[in-house]
VEXFIMAR-106961 format. One record per residue (C-alpha): residue number from 0; x, y, z. Coordinates in Angstrom, 1 decimal, padded with zeros to 4 digits, always signed. Layout:
ATOM   n      u      v      w
ATOM NUM      X      Y      Z
...
//
This chain:
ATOM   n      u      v      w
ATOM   0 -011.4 -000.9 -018.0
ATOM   1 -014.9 +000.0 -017.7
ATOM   2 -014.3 +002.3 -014.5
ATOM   3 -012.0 +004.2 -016.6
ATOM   4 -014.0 +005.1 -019.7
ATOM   5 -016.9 +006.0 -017.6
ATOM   6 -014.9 +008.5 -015.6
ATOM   7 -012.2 +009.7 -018.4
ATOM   8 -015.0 +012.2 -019.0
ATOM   9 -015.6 +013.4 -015.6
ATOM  10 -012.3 +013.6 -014.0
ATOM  11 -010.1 +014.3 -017.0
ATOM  12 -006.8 +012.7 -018.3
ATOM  13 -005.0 +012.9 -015.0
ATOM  14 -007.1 +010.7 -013.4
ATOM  15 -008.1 +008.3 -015.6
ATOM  16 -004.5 +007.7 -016.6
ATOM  17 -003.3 +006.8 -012.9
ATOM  18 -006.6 +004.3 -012.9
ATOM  19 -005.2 +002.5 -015.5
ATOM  20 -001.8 +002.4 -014.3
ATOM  21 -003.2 +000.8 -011.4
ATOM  22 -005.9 -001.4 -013.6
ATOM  23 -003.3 -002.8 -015.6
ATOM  24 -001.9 -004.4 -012.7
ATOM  25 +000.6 -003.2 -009.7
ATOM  26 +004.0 -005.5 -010.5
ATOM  27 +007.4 -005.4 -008.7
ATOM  28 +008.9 -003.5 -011.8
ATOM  29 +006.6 -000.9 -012.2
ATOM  30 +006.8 -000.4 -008.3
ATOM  31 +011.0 -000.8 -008.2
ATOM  32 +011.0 +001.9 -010.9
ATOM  33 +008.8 +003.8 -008.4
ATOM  34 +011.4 +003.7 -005.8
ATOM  35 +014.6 +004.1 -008.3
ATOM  36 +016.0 +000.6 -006.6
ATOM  37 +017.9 -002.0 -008.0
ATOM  38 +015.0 -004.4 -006.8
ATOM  39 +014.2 -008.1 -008.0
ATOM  40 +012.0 -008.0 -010.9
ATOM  41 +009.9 -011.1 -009.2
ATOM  42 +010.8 -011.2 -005.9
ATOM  43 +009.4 -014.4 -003.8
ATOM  44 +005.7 -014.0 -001.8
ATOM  45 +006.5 -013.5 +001.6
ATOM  46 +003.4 -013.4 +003.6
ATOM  47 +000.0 -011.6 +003.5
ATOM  48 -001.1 -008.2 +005.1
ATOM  49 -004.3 -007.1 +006.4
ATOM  50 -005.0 -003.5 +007.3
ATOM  51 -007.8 -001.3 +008.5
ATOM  52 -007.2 +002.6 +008.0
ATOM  53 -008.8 +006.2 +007.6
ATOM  54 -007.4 +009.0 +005.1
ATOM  55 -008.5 +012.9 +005.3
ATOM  56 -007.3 +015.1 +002.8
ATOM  57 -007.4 +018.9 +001.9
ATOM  58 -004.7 +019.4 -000.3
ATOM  59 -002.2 +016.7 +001.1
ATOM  60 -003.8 +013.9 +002.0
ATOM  61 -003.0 +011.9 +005.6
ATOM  62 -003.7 +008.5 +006.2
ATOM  63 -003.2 +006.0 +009.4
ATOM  64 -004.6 +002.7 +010.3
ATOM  65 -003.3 -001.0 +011.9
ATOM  66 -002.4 -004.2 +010.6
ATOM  67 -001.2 -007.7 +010.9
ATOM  68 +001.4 -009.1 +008.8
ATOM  69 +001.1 -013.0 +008.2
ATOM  70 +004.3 -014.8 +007.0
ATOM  71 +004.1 -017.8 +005.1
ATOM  72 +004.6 -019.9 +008.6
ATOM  73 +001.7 -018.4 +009.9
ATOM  74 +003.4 -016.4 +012.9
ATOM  75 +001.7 -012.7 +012.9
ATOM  76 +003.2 -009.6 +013.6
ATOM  77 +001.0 -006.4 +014.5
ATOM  78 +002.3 -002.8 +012.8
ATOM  79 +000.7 +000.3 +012.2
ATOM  80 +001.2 +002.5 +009.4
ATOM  81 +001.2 +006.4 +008.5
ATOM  82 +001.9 +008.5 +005.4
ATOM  83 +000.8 +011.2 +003.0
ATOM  84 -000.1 +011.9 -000.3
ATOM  85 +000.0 +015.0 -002.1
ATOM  86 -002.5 +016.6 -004.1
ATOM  87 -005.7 +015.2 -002.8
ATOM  88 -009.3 +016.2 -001.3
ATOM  89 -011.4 +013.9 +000.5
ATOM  90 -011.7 +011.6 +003.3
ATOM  91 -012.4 +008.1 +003.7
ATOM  92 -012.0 +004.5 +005.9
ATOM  93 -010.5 +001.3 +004.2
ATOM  94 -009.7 -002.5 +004.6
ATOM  95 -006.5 -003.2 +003.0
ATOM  96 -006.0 -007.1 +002.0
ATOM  97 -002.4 -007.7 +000.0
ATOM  98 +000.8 -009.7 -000.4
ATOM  99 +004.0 -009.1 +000.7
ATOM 100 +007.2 -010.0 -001.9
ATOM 101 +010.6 -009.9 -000.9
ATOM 102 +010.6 -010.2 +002.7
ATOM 103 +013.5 -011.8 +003.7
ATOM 104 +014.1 -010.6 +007.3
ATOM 105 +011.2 -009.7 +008.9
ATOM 106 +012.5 -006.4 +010.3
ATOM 107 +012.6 -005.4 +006.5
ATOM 108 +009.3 -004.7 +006.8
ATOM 109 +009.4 -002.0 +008.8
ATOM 110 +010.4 +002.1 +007.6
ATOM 111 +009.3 +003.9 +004.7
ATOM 112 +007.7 +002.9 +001.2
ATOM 113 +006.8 +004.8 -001.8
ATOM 114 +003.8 +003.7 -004.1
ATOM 115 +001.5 +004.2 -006.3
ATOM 116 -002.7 +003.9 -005.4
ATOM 117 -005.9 +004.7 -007.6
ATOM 118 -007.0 +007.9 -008.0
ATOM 119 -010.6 +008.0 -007.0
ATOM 120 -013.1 +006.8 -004.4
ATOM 121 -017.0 +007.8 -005.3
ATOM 122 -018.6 +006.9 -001.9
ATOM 123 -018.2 +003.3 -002.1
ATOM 124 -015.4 +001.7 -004.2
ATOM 125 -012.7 -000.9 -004.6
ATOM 126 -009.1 -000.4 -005.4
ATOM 127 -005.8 -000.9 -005.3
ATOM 128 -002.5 +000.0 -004.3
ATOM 129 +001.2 -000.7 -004.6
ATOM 130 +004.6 +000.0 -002.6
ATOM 131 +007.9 -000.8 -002.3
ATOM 132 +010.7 +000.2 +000.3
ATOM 133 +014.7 +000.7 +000.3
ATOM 134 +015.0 -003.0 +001.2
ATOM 135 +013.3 -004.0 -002.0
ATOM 136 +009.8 -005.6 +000.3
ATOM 137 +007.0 -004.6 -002.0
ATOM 138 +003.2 -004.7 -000.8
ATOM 139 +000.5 -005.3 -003.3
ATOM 140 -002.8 -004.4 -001.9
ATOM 141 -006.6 -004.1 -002.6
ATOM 142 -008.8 -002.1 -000.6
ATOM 143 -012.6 -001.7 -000.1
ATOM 144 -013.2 +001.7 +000.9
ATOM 145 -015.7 +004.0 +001.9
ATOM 146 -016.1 +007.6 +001.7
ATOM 147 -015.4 +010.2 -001.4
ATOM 148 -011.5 +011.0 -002.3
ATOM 149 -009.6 +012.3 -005.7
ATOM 150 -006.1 +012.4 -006.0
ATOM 151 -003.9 +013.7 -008.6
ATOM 152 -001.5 +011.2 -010.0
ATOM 153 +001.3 +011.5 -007.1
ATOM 154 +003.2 +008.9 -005.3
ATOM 155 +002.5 +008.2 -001.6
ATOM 156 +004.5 +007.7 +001.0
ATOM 157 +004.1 +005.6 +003.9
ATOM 158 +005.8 +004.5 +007.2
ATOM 159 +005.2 +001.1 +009.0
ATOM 160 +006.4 +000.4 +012.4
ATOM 161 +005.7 -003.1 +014.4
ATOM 162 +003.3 -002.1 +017.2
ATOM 163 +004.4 -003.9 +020.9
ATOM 164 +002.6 -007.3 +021.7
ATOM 165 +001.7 -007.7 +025.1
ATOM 166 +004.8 -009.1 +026.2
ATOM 167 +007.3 -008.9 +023.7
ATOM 168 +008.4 -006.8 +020.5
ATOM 169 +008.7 -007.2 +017.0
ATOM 170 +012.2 -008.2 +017.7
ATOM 171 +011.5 -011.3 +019.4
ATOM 172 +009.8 -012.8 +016.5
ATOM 173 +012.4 -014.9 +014.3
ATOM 174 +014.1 -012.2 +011.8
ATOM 175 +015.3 -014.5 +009.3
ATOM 176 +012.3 -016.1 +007.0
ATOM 177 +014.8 -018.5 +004.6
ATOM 178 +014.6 -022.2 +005.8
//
C-alpha cells in the first residue's frame, strides 16, 4: 500500500484506484466478474506461465512477447501472445511469471482474455496482472518490467496462440489434463 499513497498525489484517483485493485490481490472472482462469465469462483491450479514481452503505447497501448506454459506434469507448450490496451502512453519490456487456474483441456488455453493490470511503470517496477478467457482459464501474473508506462484504469485484451514446435503442434500434446 505504500506504492499507492506515494503516487495518489502524483497520478490522481484514477490511477491509484486501479493500483489497488491490483494490490489487493487479482482472484478468480474479481477476474470472472471482469469477463461477465459464469466462471468457478476457485478454480484448480493448472500449471505455471512464463513470458517475456514489449508494450508501446500512444494512446492505445500494443503489446507482444512469447511464453512457455508448464502444466502440473511438467510437459511445456510454447505460445505467443498479443493484445491492446486503451488509454495508455509509454513503452516498456517485461518478464511475466504466473499461474494458470482452470485449465482443463489444454487447447483452453488458447484465444482471447480480458484482464485487468497496474496502472503505472516509473522506469523500473514490479507489478501485476490478471485475466481470464470465455473458457473460464484464468492467468495470474507478476511482472518485472522496465521502461516508463501510465494507463487509465481500462481492461486489456489479449490473444494467445500455441507457437509450432519443431516437429509437431500444440495439438499433439495430450488435451485432456484430468487423471
Amino acid at each position: 500500500m505504500k506504492v499507492t499513497m506515494k503516487l495518489k498525489p502524483l497520478l490522481g484517483f484514477a490511477v491509484s484506484c486501479m493500483i489497488g485493485l491490483s494490490m489487493m490481490g487479482l482472484n478468480s472472482k474479481v477476474l470472472a466478474e471482469e469477463a461477465g462469465e459464469n466462471c468457478p469462483e476457485n478454480p484448480a491450479k493448472s500449471g505455471t506461465i512464463t513470458f517475456s514481452g514489449q508494450s508501446t503505447a500512444v494512446l492505445v497501448g500494443v503489446r507482444w512477447g512469447k511464453g512457455v506454459l508448464t502444466l502440473a506434469d511438467g510437459q511445456e507448450i510454447p505460445f505467443r501472445a498479443r493484445g491492446y490496451k486503451g488509454g495508455e502512453m509509454g513503452a516498456r519490456v517485461a518478464d511475466i511469471n504466473g499461474e494458470v487456474y482452470g485449465l482443463d483441456n489444454v487447447n483452453d488455453f488458447t484465444g482471447d482474455y480480458e484482464g485487468v493490470s497496474d496502472g503505472v511503470v516509473p522506469i523500473k517496477g514490479k507489478g501485476q496482472l490478471g485475466l481470464v478467457n470465455s473458457k473460464c482459464v484464468f492467468i495470474v501474473a507478476k511482472h518485472d518490467s522496465t521502461g516508463w508506462t501510465a494507463s487509465a484504469p481500462s481492461s486489456q485484451r489479449v490473444t494467445i496462440k500455441f507457437v509450432k514446435e519443431k516437429n509437431k503442434t500444440a495439438r499433439g500434446h495430450q488435451t485432456s489434463l484430468s487423471n
